[in-house]
Structures are given as structure tokens and as C-alpha cells.
VOGU-3710 file (C-alpha; in Angstrom, 3 decimals, decimal comma):
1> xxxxxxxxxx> 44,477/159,553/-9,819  47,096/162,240/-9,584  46,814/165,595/-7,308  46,318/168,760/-8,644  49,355/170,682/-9,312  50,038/173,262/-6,538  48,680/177,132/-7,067  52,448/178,115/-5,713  55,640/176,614/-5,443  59,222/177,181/-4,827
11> xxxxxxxxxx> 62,173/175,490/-5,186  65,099/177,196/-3,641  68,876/176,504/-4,012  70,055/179,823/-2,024  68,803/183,897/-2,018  70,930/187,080/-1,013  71,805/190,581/-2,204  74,981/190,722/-4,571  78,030/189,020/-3,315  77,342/189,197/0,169
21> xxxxxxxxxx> 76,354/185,619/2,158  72,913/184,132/1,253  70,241/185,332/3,620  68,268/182,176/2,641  69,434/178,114/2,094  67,432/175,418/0,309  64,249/174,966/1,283  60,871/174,251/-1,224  57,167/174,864/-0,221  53,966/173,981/-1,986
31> xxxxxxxxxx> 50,377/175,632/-1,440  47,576/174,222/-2,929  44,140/175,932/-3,694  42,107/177,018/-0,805  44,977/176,404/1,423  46,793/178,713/3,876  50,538/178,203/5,004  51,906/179,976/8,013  55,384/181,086/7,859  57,079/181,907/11,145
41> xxxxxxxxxx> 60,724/182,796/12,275  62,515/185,239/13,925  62,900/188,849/13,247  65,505/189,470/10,624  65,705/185,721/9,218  64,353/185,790/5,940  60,877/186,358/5,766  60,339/188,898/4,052  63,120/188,211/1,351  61,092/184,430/0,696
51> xxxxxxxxxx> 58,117/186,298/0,593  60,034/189,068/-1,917  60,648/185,407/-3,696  57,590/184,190/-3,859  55,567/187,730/-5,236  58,311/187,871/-8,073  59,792/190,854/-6,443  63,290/189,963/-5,515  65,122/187,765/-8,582  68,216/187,081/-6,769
61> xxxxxxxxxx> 67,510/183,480/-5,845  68,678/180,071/-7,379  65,510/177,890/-8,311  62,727/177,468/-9,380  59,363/179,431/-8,403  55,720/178,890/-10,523  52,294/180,397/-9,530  49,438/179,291/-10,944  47,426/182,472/-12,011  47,213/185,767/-10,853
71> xxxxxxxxxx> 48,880/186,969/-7,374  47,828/189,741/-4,836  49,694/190,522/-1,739  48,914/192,379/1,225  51,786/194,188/3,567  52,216/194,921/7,151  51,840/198,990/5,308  48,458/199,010/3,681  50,582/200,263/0,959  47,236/202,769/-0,521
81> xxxxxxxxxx> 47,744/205,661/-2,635  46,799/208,651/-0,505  45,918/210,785/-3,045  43,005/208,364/-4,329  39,545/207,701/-3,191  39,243/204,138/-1,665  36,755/203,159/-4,552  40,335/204,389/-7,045  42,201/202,810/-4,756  40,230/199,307/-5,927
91> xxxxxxxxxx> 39,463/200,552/-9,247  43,425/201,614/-10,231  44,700/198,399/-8,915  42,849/195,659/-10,058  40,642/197,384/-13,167  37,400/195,960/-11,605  34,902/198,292/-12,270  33,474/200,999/-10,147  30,236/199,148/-9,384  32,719/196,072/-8,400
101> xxxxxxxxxx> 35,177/198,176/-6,117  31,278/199,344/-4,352  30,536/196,044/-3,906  33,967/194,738/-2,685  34,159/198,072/-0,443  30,882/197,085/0,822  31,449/193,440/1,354  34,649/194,415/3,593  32,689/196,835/5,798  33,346/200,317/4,307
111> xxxxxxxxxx> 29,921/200,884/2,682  29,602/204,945/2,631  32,951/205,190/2,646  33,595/204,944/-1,085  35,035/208,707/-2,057  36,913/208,787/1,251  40,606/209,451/1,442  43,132/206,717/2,745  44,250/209,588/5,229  40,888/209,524/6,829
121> xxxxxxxxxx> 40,328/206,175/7,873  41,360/204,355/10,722  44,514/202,052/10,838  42,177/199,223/11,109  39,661/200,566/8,175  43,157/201,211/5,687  43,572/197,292/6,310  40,250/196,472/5,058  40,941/198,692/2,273  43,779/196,766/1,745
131> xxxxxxxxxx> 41,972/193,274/1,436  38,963/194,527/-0,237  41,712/195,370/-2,819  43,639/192,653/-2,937  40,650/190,225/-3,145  38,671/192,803/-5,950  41,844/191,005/-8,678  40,093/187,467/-7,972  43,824/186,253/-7,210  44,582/182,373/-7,174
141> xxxxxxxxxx> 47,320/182,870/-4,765  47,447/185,879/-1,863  50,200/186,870/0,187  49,870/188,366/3,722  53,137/190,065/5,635  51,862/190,638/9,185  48,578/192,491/7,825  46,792/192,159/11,366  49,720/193,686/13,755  49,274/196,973/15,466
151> xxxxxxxxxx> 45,284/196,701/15,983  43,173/196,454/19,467  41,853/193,258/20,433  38,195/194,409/19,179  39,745/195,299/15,375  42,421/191,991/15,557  39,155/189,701/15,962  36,946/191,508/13,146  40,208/191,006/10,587  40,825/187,623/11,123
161> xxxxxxxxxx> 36,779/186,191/11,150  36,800/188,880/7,862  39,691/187,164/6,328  38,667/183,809/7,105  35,073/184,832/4,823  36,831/186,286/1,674  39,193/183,676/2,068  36,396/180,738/2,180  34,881/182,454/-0,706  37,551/183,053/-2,818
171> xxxxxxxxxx> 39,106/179,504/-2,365  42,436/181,277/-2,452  45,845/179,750/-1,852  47,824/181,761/1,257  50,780/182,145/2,516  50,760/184,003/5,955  53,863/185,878/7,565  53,140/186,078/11,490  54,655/186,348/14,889  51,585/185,458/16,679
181> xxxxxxxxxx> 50,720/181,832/17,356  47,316/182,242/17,626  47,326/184,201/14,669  48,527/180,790/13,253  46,709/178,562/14,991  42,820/180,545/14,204  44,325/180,828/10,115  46,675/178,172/8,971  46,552/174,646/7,601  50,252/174,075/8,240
191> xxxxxxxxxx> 53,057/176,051/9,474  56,577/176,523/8,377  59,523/177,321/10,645  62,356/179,682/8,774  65,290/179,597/11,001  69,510/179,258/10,663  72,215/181,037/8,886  71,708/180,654/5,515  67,814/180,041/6,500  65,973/177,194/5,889
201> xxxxxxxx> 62,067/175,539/6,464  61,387/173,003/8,952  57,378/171,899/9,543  56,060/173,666/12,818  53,619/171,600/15,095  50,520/173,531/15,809  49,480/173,621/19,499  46,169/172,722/20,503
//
């Protein structure tokens, strides 16, 4: 019996901007469904160009790159449109309805907070926001650059044990851009190790 085909994959020859040296080397990564990969490296390596790469964002590469339905991604920046309610915010994005971006708003822990402004929620409430969004397009593959930095210790732990529901429920592939081992080591199924000049992947042990 053969295994199902991967929800993402790359295939990677080299990446860069114009004629200057490639930022990234060959490397290839597979996630399958329900799966999250951990990509680590650091600052300034690569990671956000391969994750540029993988959200069809930045075409400069040589390869190959397939996703296997629809794709949502979630950035360090909430990236919400100030000048919408968070219910628009959901609604806008996604075209879910407005009973759906209630329910997803709810789900996420901002029940009530429907016709409120981006600008007046907390840093940590904008990232809820954010995944209540991201998961409202029933996505078969989700992207996360560093969505959990910058929050207390309280906030960090409600995110993750949050993430780790809609993920569960949503059987989502991920790929997870981090700095934080035990970000990696509470989320991931495997992680990847970019590093080197062009960069490339090596497979990262997980401490116990």
C-alpha cells in the first residue's frame, strides 16, 4: 500500500533576489496531513525567504513546490486590517459567513468581542484574531512565522494549548518558524535545521 501524497512539498535547487548570491541551497521538505514541522536557524539565514517559498509569495526559486489545497499563514505581525471589526476581519478574509466568523471568534476566546477594533485588543488577543482567521478558511496546510513571540508567560501558555486544539481539530499540516526550543519541543513532530551560506536543511534532534 502506498502513502498518501504529502499536503506540502518543496523541492529546491537554489532561492535569492536578482543576481545577487542565493540566500538559500538545495534542500526538499515534505509535511503530511495533521503534521507539524519545526523550522529553526539563525537570525538572517533564510527563514523567512523558504517560508516566502512555501506560501507562493516569493517566485525566485529553482524547483519544484505543490500544496495540496488551500493555504493560510499566520506572521510574527498579526497582519489585521485596523480599520475592520474583528468579525470583518474573519469575514473579508476567508468569506465564511458572519455567523461562522462568531463562532470561530468564539471558539478562540474573543466571544463579545465581535465589533471590536484590532486597535483595541491586546497584543495577545490580535494573535488570536489572527488564528481564529486563519483557521475560519478550513486550510489543508498553515504556516506560522514566530506567531507566539513577544507575549508573558501566562498568554505564551494559553497560545500554544489553543493552537495545539484548532490544530487537533483541523488535522492541518504545519510548518512552524521558531527560536524557542520548547516552543518546538511542546508543537512539532520533527524539526528542521536551516543553516550555511547558500542555506540548507539538516534534521534537528529533539531534546527530551
Amino acid at each position: 500500500m502506498t502513502s498518501a501524497a504529502p499536503a506540502l512539498s518543496l523541492r529546491l535547487t537554489q532561492a535569492g533576489y536578482g543576481a545577487g548570491a542565493p540566500v538559500l541551497g538545495a534542500l526538499e521538505l515534505s509535511v503530511a496531513q495533521g503534521e507539524t514541522l519545526g523550522l529553526m536557524g539563525p537570525s538572517g539565514v533564510g527563514k523567512t525567504t523558504l517560508m516566502r517559498i512555501l506560501a507562493g509569495l516569493h517566485r525566485r526559486f529553482a524547483g519544484s513546490r505543490h500544496v495540496a489545497g488551500r493555504l493560510a499563514m499566520v506572521f510574527q505581525d498579526p497582519m489585521l486590517l485596523p480599520w475592520r471589526r474583528s468579525d470583518q476581519n474573519l469575514t473579508l478574509a476567508t468569506g465564511c459567513s458572519e455567523p461562522e466568523a462568531r463562532a470561530a471568534l468564539a471558539d478562540v476566546g474573543l466571544a463579545g468581542l465581535e465589533a471590536r477594533y484590532p486597535g483595541a485588543l491586546s497584543l495577545g488577543q490580535q494573535r488570536r484574531l489572527a488564528l481564529a482567521r486563519a483557521f475560519a478558511g478550513r486550510p489543508a496546510v498553515l504556516l506560522l512565522d514566530e506567531p507566539f513571540v513577544s507575549l508573558d508567560a501566562a498568554t505564551h501558555a494559553e497560545m500554544l494549548d489553543l493552537f495545539r486544539r484548532l490544530r487537533a481539530e483541523a488535522g492541518v499540516a504545519t510548518v512552524l518558524v521558531t527560536h524557542s526550543e520548547a516552543e518546538a519541543r511542546a508543537l512539532c513532530d520533527r524539526v528542521l535545521w536551516l543553516d550555511g551560506r547558500p542555506a540548507r536543511l539538516t534534521a534537528r534532534a529533539q531534546a527530551a
